[in-house]
Structures are given as structure tokens and as C-alpha cells.
C-alpha positions in Angstrom: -54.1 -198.4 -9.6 -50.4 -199.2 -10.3 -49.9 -202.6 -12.2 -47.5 -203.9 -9.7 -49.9 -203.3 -7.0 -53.1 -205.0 -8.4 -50.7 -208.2 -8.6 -50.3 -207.3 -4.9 -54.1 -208.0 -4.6 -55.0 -210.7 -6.7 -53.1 -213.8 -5.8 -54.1 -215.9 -8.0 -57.4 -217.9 -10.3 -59.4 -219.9 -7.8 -60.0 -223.6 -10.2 -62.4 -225.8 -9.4 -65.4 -227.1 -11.6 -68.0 -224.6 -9.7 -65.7 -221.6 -10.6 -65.5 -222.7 -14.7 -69.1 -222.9 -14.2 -69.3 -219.5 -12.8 -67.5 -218.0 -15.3 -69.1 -219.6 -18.2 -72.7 -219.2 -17.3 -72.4 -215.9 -15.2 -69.9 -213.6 -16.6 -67.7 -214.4 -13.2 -64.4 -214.8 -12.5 -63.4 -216.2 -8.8 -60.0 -215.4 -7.1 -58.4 -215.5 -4.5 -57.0 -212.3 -3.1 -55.4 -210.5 -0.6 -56.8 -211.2 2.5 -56.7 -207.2 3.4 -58.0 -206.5 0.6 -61.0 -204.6 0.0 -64.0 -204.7 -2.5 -62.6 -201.6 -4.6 -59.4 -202.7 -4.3 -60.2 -205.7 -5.9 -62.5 -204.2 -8.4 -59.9 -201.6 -9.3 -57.1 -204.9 -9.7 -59.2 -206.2 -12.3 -60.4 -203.1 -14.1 -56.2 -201.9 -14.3 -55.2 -205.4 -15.1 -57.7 -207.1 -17.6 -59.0 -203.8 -18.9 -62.7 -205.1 -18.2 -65.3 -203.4 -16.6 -66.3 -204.8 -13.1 -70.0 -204.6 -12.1 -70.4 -206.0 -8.8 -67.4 -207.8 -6.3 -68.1 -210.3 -3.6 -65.8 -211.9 -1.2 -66.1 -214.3 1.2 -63.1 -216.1 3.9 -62.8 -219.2 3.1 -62.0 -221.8 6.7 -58.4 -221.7 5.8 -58.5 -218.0 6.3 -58.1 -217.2 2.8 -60.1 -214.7 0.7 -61.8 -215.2 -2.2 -64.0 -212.4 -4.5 -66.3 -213.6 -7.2 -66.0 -210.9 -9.6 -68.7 -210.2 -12.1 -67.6 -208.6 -15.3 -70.2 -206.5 -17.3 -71.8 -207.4 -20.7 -69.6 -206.4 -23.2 -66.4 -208.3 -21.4 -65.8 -211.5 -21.8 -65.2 -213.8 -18.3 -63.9 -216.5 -20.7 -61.3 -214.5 -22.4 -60.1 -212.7 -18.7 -60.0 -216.4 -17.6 -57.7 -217.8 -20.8 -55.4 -214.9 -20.0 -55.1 -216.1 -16.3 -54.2 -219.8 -17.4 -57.9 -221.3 -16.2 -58.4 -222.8 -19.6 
């Protein structure tokens, strides 16, 4: 995937105190993407864009018909470092 199409996906870091906890005790970032976005595309966003490796996406809508994906990054990567280079910390 192109660069300037995974910023087509991912819209931007979802921040709240359950999301910092996420990504400190599980390895997960949460965003909010695309809401015709699907679970490869979003893994393949993140992959292209943070050079991580992605083991597992989730999404859910949220009531304001918005779409978030908690992504969870593999052992070796970081979810701290991906998350200082998105401005959550």
C-alpha cells in the first residue's frame, strides 16, 4: 500500500485514558479509521506506515457512526514508540 493511501485509512489516534492503557499493557494501538475501511486495509495502513508488524485488527462503529480498529502490534514492535510517532504521548 501506497503511503498516501494508508493516510486515506487511518484518520487519526483515538485518546482517551482506556486507549493509553491499551497500548501500554497490550501492545495496542486504537484509531480511528475510515469508515469503509476494511480489516486488511487497516492492517496493511499500519504495516506501510509505522513499519510494524500487525498481528490481529479489530474494529468496531462507534454510535456516532465512526470506526474505530484496535490494532495489536507483535512482540518485537513497540505500541509505545508507534504511539509517540502519532503525537499520543
Amino acid at each position: 500500500m501506497k503511503e498516501e493511501k494508508a493516510w486515506d485509512v487511518i484518520e487519526n489516534p483515538h485518546m482517551t485514558e482506556q486507549a493509553m492503557d491499551q497500548v501500554d499493557r497490550e501492545n495496542k494501538l486504537v484509531l480511528m479509521v475510515d469508515l469503509d475501511a476494511n480489516k486488511n486495509q487497516v492492517s496493511d495502513a499500519v504495516e506501510t506506515l509505522f513499519n510494524v508488524t500487525v498481528e490481529n485488527v479489530n474494529t468496531a462503529i462507534t454510535p456516532q457512526a465512526k470506526k474505530k480498529a484496535f490494532v495489536s502490534l507483535s512482540e518485537t514492535d513497540d505500541a509505545m514508540d508507534v504511539a509517540t510517532k502519532l503525537g499520543m504521548m
